[in-house]
C-alpha positions in Angstrom: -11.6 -10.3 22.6 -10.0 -13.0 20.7 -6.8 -12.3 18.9 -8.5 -13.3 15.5 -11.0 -11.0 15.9 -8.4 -8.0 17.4 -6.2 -8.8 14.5 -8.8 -8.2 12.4 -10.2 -4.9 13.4 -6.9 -3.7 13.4 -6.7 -4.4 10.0 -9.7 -2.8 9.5 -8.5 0.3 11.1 -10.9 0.4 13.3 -10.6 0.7 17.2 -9.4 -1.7 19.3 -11.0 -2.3 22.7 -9.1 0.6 24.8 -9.9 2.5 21.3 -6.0 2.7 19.8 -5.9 2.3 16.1 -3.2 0.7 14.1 -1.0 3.0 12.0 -2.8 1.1 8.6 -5.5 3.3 7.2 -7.4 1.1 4.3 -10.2 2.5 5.3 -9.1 6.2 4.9 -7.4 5.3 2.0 -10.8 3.6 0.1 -12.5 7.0 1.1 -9.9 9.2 0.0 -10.3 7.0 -3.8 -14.1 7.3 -3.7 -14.1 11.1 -2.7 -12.4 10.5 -6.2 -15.4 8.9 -8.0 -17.8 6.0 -7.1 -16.3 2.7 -7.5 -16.3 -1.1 -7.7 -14.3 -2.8 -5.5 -12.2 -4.3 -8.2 -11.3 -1.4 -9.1 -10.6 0.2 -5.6 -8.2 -2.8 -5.0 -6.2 -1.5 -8.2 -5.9 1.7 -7.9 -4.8 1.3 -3.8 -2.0 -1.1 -4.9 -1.1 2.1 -7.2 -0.2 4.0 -4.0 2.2 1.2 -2.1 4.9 3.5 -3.2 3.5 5.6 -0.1 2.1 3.5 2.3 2.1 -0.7 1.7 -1.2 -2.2 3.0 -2.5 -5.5 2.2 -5.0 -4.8 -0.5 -7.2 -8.3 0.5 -8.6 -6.4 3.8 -10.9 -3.8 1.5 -13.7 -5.4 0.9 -14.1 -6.4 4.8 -13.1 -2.5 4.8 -15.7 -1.6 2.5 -18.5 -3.3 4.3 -17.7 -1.5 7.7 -17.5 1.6 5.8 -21.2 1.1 4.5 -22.4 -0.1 8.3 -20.5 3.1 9.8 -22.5 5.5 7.1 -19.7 6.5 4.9 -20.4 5.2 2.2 -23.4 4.1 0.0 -23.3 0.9 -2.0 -25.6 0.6 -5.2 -25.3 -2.7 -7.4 -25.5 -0.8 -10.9 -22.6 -2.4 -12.9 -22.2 -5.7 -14.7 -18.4 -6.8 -15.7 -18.3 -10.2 -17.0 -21.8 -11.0 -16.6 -21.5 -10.2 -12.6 -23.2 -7.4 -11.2 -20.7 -5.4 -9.1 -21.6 -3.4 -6.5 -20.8 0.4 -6.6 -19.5 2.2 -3.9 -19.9 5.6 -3.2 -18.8 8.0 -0.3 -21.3 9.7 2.0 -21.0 13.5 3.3 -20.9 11.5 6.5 -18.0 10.0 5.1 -16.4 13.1 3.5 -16.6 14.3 6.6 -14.7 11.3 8.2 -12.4 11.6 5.8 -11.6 15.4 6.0 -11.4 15.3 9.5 -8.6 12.4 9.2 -7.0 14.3 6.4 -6.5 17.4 8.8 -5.5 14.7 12.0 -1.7 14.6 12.4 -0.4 11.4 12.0 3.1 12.0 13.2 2.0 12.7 17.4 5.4 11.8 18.9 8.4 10.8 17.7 8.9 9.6 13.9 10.0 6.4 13.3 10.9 4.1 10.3 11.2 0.3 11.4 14.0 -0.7 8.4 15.4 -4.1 9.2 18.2 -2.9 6.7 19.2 -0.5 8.0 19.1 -2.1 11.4 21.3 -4.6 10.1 23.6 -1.9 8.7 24.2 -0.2 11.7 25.2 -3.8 13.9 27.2 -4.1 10.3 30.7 -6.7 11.9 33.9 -7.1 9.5 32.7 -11.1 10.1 29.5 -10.7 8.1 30.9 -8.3 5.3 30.9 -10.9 2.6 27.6 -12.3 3.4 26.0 -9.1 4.1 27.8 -7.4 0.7 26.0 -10.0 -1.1 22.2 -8.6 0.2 23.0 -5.0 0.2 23.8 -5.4 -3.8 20.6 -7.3 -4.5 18.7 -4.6 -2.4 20.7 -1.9 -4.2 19.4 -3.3 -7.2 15.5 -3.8 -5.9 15.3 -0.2 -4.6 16.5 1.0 -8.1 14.2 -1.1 -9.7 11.6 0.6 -7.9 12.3 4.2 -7.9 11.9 3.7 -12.2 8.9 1.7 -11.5 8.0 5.2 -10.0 9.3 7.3 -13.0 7.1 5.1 -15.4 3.9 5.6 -13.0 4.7 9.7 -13.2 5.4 8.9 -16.7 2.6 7.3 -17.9 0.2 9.3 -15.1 0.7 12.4 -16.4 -1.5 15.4 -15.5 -4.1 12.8 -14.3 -2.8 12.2 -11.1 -4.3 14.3 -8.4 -1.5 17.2 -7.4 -0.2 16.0 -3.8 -0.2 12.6 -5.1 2.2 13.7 -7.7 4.3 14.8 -5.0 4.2 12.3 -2.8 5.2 9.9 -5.5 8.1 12.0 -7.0 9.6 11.8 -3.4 9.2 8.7 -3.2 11.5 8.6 -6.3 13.8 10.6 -5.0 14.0 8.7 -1.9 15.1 5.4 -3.9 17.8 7.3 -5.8 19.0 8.5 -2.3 18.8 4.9 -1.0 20.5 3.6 -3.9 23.5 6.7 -3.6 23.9 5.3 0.0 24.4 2.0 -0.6 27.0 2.9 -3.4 28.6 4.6 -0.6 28.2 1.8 1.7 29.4 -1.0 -0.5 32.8 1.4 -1.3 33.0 1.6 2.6 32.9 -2.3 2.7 35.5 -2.5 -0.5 38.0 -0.5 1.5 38.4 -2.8 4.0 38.6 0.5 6.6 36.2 1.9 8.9 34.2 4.3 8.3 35.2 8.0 8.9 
């Protein structure tokens, strides 16, 4: 197979040719939306960039997605809409793909060890008393992008309200909390870099 065409179905999620999957689920994820309510894709595009704070995937890989979703049965598309004077294509899950979907909602993701790749915290941990002033200078800016994005979170719960879906809610207000205890570890880090001593 050629690596265009690998590359592709893994973005796809679908199985490569000794039948591994890459860890990126857009096509879970479109199902899980549409199990929601039947769709555009416009609008499934929107609403999965609403969930990055859980798991980033390239949104331009859905409508590829949705078209291998309709070929494998899990969805039904119906061209009922017109936005704009286009008609847009409606998407709606199957019970083939409810199915597909409940199956990979109960499927433990986790089998063997959890990992985070963090090139952060990579470089935080090979931190040398040479790069201090350089690296200081990143680990404020990132200080102040993690912030930034745990109240980006806030305002989503905020303006979300009851309408988000419970375990969403959840999901999303750890997610907050996980920037807050980011950002309360790189205060600590930074005063560990200030002092001028090692670590205790």
């Amino acid at each position: 197979m050629k690596a265009s065409a690998f590359r592709r179905r893994r973005c796809l999620d679908l199985p490569g040719p000794n039948g591994e999957r890459s860890a990126l689920s857009i096509r879970h994820t479109l199902l899980g939306l549409l199990d929601w309510a039947p769709m555009h894709g416009y609008a499934l595009r929107e609403l999965a960039r609403s969930y990055q704070f859980a798991y980033p995937m390239p949104t331009n890989n859905i409508y590829p997605a949705l078209k291998q979703l309709a070929r494998d049965g899990f969805v039904s598309v119906h061209e009922a809409e017109v936005i704009d004077g286009r008609a847009r294509k409606i998407y709606e899950i199957t019970a083939a793909g409810r199915g597909e979907l409940e199956r990979w909602l109960a499927e433990d993701a986790s089998a063997g060890p959890i990992t985070v790749r963090d090139e952060n915290m990579l470089k935080i941990a090979l931190l040398r008393d040479g790069a201090l002033e350089g690296a200081r200078e990143w680990i404020v800016r990132h200080r102040a992008r993690v912030l930034e994005d745990a109240k980006r979170g806030e305002d989503f719960l905020r303006d979300q309200g009851d309408s988000l879906p419970r375990f969403t809610r959840l999901v999303a207000e750890h997610g907050v909390e996980g920037g807050y205890n980011r950002a309360a570890f790189l205060d600590r880090l930074l005063a560990e870099i200030d002092s001028g001593s090692e670590p205790s």
